[in-house]
C-alpha positions as CSV (number, residue, x, y, z in Angstrom):
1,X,47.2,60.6,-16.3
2,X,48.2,57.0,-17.5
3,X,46.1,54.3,-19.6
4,X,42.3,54.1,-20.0
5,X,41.2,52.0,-17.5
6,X,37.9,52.1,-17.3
7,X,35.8,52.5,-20.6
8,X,31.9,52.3,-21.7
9,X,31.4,51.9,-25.3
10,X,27.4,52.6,-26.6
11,X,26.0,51.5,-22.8
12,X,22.7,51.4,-23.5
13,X,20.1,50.5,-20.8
14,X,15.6,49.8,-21.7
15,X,13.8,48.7,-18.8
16,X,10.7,47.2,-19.5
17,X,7.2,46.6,-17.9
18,X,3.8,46.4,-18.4
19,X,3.5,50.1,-19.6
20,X,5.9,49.8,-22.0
21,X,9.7,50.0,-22.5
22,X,11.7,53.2,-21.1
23,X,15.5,53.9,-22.1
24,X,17.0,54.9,-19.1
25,X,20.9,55.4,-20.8
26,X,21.3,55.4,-24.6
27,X,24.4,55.1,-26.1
28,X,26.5,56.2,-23.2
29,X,30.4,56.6,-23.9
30,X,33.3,57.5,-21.2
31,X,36.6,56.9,-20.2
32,X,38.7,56.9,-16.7
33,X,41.9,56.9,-17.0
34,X,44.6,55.3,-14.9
35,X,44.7,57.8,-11.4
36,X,41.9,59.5,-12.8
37,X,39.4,61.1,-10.6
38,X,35.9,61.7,-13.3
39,X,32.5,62.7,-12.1
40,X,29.3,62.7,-13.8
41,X,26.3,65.0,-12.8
42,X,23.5,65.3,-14.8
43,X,19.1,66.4,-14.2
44,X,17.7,63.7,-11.5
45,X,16.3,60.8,-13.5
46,X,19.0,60.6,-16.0
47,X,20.6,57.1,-15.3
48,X,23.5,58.3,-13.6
49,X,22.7,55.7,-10.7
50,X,21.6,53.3,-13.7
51,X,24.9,53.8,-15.4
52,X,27.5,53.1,-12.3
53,X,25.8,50.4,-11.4
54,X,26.3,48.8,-15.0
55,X,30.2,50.1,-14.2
56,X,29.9,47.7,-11.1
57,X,28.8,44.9,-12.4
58,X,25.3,45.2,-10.9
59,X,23.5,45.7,-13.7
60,X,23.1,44.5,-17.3
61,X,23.5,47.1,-20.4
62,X,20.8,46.4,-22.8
63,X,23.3,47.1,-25.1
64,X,27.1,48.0,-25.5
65,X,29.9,46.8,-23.4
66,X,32.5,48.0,-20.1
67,X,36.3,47.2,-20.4
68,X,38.6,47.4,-17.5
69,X,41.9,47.2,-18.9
70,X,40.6,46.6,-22.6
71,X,38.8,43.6,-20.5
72,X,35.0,43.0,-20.5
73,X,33.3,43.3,-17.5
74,X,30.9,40.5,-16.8
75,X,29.8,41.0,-13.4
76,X,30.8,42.7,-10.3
77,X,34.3,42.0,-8.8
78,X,37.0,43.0,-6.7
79,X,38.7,45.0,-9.1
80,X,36.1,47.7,-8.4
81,X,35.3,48.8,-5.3
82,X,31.6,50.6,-4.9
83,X,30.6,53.0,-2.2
84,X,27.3,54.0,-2.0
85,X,25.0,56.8,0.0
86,X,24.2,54.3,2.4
87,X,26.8,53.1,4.6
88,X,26.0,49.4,4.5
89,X,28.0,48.4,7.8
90,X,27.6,45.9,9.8
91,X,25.7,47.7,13.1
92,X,27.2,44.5,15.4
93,X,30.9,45.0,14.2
94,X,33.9,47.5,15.1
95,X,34.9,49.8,12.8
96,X,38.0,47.8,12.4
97,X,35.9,44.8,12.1
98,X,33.9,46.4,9.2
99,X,36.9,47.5,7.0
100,X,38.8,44.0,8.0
101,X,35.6,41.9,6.5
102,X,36.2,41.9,2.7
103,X,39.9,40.6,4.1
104,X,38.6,38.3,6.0
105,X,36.2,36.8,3.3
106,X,39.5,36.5,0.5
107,X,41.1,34.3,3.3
108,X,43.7,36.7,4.5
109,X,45.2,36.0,7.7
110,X,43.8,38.2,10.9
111,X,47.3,39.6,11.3
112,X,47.4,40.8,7.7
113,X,44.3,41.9,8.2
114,X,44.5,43.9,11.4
115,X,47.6,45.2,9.7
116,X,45.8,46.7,6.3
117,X,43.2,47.8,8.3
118,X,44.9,49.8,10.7
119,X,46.9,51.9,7.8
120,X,43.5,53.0,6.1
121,X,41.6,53.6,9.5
122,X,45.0,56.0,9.8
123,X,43.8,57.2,6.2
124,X,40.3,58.3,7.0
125,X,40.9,59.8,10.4
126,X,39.7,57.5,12.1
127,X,42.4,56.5,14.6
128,X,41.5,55.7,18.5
129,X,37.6,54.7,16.8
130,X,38.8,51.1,15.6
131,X,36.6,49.1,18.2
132,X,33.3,51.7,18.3
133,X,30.2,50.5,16.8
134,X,28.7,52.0,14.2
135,X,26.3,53.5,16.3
136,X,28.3,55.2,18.3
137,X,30.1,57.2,15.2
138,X,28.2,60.2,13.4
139,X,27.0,60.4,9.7
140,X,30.6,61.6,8.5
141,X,32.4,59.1,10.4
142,X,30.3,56.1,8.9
143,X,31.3,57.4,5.4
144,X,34.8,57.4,6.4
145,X,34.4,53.8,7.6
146,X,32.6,52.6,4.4
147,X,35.7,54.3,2.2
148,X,38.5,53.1,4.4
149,X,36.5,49.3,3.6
150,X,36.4,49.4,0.6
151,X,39.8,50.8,-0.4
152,X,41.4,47.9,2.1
153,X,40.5,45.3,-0.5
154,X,42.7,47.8,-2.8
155,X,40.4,48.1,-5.9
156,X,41.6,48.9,-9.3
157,X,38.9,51.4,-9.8
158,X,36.6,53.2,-7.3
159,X,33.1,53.6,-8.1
160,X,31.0,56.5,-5.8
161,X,27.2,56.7,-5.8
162,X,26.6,60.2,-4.3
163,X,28.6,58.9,-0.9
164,X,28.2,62.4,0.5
165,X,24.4,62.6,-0.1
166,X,23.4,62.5,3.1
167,X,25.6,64.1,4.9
168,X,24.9,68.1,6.3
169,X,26.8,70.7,4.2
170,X,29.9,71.3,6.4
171,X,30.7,67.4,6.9
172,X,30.0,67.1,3.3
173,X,32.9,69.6,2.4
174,X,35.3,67.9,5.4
175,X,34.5,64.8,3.5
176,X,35.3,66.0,0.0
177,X,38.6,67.4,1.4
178,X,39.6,64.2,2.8
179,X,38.6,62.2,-0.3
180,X,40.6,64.7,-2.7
181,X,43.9,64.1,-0.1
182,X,43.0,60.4,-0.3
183,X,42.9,60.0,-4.0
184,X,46.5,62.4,-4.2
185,X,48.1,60.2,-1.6
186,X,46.9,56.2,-2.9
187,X,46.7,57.5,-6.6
188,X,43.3,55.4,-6.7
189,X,41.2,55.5,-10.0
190,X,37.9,57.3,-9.2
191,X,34.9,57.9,-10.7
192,X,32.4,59.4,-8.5
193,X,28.3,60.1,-9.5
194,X,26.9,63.0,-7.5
195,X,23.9,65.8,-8.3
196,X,26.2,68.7,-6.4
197,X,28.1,71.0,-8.8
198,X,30.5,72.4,-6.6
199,X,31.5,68.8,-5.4
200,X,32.4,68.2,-9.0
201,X,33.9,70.8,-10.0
202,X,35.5,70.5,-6.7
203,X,36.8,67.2,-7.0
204,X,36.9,66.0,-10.6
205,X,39.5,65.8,-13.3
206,X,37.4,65.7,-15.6
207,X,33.4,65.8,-15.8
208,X,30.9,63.9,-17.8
209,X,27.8,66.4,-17.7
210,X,25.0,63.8,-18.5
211,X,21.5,64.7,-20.4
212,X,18.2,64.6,-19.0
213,X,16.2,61.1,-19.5
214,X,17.4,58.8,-21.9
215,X,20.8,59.8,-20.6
216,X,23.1,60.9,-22.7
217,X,27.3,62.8,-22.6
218,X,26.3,65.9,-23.2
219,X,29.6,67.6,-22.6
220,X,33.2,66.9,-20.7
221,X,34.7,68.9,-19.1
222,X,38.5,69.5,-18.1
223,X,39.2,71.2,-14.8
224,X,42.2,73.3,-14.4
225,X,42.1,73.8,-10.6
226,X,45.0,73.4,-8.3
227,X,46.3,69.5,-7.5
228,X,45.5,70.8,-4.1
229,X,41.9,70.6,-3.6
230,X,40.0,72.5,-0.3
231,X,37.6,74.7,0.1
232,X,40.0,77.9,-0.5
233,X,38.9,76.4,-4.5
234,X,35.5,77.3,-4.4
235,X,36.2,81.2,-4.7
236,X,38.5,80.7,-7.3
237,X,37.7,82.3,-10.9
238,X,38.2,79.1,-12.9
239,X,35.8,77.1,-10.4
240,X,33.1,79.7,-10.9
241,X,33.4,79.4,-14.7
242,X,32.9,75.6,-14.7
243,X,30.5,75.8,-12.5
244,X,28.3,78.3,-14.6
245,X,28.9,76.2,-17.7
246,X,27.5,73.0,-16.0
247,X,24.5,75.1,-14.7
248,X,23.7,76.8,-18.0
249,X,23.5,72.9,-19.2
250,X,21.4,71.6,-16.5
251,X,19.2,74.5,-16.9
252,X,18.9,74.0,-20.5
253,X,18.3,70.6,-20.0
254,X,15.0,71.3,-17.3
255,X,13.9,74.2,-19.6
256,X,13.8,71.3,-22.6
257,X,12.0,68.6,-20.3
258,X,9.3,71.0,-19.1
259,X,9.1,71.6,-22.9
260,X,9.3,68.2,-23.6
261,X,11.5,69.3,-26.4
């Protein structure tokens, strides 16, 4: 792995209201490094959504600050690309429409365009589906569209919001396979949010196991798996024995909440 290149120092996140304030992250620390695929789980309601998009750009910290590249984030931008659990196409444009539109919207010229667009269509698998409509693709297939769009406007980092959420368990692990090929073959920086522990184990480098609410690191894990990632990994000793550890700390961490330790 190269550089850091994406860091939060002390992200700390209080939303307030009438009924008070609630710390949704507190003091939240991490680190991507250059080529680095990093996923977080943590207990449902423990700012995991709340942290990426502060990682994005889409949301203020209360307190503490991101660097990309040792550079303060101030906002969302280019240099990282977000995909989310929702698709967010456009229903009335192609699928090579839809991963030409960021493109189109930095002023690149159609043939440029239809040329970047064309190579991560190839990427994804989707070749021969560049002028259906969204509708006409399944679940799996939208995902693939909403990846191959975002990583045309070549981001320095790519930020995932439980992408696969949605999807039934056996297009879930297709896509994980595809992702874990894609991120070998482009070398993009990844860090990818999901509630799943065999996708992270899975998929990640390394994994941030979060706290339960105010969100906190409560451990990182490395994981010594093969470069080549499939489903053949999911029987293998070592993913077994990360995939205990991370339930053991989830567990301990709903035991403590219904405690209210």
């Amino acid at each position: 792995m190269g550089d850091v290149k994406l860091q939060a120092i002390d992200l700390t996140k209080i939303y307030s209201d009438t009924n008070g304030d609630v710390t949704a992250i507190d003091h939240v620390n991490l680190e991507v490094k250059e080529s680095e695929f990093v996923m977080i789980v943590g207990p449902s309601g423990c700012g995991k959504t709340t942290l990426i998009n502060i990682l994005g750009g889409l949301n203020e910290a209360t307190s503490g600050e991101v660097l990309l590249d040792g550079r303060p984030v101030k906002g969302p931008g280019a240099d990282r690309g977000m995909v989310f659990q929702g698709y967010s196409l456009f229903p009335w444009l192609s699928v090579q429409k839809n991963v030409e539109f960021g493109l189109k919207m930095k002023g690149i010229s159609a043939a440029e365009r239809a040329e970047q667009a064309k190579k991560y269509i190839e990427l994804v698998g989707l070749n021969g589906f560049e002028h259906a409509l969204p509708k006409q693709l399944s679940g799996g297939m939208k995902q693939r569209v909403a990846i191959a769009r975002t990583l045309a406007n070549e981001p320095e980092v790519l930020l995932m919001d439980e992408p696969f959420g949605a999807l039934d368990a056996q297009t879930r692990v297709v896509m994980q396979e595809l992702l874990a090929g894609i991120s070998k073959k482009t070398k993009t920086t990844i860090l990818f949010i999901t509630h799943d522990i065999d996708e992270a184990v899975l998929l990640g480098d390394r994994i941030y196991v979060m706290s339960r609410r105010p969100g906190t690191i409560r451990e990182v894990l490395d994981v010594n798996l093969p470069q080549e990632r499939n489903h053949d990994c999911l029987v293998l000793p070592e993913f077994l024995k990360t995939k205990k550890s991370i339930m053991d700390m989830l567990w301990q961490e709903s035991q403590d909440a219904a405690l209210d330790k």
